[in-house]
C-alpha positions in Angstrom: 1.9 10.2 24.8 2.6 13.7 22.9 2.6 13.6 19.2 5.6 15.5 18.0 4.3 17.8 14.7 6.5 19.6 11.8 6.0 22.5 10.3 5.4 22.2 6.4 5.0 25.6 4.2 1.5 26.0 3.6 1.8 26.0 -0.2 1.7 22.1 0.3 -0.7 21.8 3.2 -4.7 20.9 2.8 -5.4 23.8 4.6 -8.9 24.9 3.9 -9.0 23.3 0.4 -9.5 20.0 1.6 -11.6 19.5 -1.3 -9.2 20.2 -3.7 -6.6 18.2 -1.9 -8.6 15.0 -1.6 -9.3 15.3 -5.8 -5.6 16.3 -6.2 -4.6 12.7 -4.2 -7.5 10.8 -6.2 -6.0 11.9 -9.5 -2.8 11.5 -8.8 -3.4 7.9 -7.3 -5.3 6.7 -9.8 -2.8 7.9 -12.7 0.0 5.8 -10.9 -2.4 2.8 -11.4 -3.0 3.4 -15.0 0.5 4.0 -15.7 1.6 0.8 -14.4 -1.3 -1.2 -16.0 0.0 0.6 -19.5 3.3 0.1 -18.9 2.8 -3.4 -17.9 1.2 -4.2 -21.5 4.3 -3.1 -23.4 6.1 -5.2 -21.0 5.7 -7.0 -17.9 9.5 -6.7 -16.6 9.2 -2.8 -16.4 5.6 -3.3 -15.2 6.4 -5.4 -12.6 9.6 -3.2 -11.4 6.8 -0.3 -11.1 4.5 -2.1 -9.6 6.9 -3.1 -6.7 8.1 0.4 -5.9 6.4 1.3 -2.5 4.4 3.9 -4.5 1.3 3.3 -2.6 3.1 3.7 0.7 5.3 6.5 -0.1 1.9 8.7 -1.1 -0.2 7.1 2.3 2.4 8.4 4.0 2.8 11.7 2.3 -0.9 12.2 2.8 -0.8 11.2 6.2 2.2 13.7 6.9 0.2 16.7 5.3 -2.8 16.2 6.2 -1.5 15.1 10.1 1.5 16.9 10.4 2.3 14.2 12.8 5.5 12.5 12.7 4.9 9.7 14.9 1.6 8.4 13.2 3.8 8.6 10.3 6.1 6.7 11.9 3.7 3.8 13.0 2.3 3.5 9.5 5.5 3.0 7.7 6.5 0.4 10.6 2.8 -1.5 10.1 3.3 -1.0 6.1 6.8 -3.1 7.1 4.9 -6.1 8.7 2.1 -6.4 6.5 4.3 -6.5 3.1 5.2 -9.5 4.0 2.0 -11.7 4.6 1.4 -9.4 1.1 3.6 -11.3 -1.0 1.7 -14.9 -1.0 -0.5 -13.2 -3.5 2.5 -12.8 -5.7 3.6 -16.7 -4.8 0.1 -18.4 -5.2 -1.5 -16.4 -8.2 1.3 -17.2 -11.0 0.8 -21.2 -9.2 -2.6 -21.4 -9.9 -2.7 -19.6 -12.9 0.1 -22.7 -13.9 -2.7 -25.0 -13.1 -4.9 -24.2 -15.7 -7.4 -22.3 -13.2 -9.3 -19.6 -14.3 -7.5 -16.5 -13.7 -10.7 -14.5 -12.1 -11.0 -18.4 -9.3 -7.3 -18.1 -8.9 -7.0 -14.5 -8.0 -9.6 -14.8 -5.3 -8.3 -18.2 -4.1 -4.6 -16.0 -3.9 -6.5 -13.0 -2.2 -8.1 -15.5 0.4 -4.5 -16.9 0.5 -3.5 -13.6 1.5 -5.7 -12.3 3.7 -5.0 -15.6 5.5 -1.4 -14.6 5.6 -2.4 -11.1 7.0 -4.3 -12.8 9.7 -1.3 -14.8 10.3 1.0 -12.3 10.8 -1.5 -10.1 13.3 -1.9 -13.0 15.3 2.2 -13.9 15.2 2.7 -10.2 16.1 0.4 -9.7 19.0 1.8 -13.0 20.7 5.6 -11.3 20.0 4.1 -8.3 21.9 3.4 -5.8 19.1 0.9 -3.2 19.6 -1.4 -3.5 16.5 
């Protein structure tokens, strides 16, 4: 299989500052984080409609693209990111259920992450009988 590969000025491109490049991701990554978690305590509407963007993806992949330059493992990972949303949102179903129930919120958060990782499981199993190269 040939990987197909784009050029990209090198004024954006890791190049030999790799260094640089992996703080310049870490900072930038972890300032999306806090400004969703500070943004979420003025109010949880906007929060939550920051939270969902796909800003997590949308840098993976920008990272992936510059530090790859390869369009088709680009390609995979936005198709995997598809599949795996999904199985992602019984976090967002069972958490606000439990928390309802009076369970503490660091008990329910794991019971909604084993939930979820359940779910993942799920789907990885579901795809591989449908076929799909994981």
């Amino acid at each position: 299989m040939s990987t197909v590969r784009n050029s990209t000025p090198d004024s954006i491109s890791p190049g030999r500052n790799r260094g640089l490049f992996a703080v310049i991701k870490f900072v930038l990554s972890a300032a999306i984080i806090v400004l969703v978690s500070e943004v979420a305590k003025r109010s949880t509407f906007w929060g939550g409609i920051l939270a969902s963007l796909p800003i997590v993806s949308i840098l993976a992949l920008i990272w992936l693209y510059l530090d790859t330059r390869d369009v088709q493992t680009v390609s995979s990972l936005s198709l995997n990111i598809f599949w795996m949303v999904l199985p992602s949102l019984v976090l967002f179903l069972v958490l606000p259920l439990l928390l309802k129930k009076q369970i503490p919120f660091p008990w329910a958060l794991l019971l909604a992450s084993m939930a979820t990782v359940g779910a993942y499981y799920g789907m990885a199993q579901l795809l591989q009988r449908l076929g799909y190269k994981l």
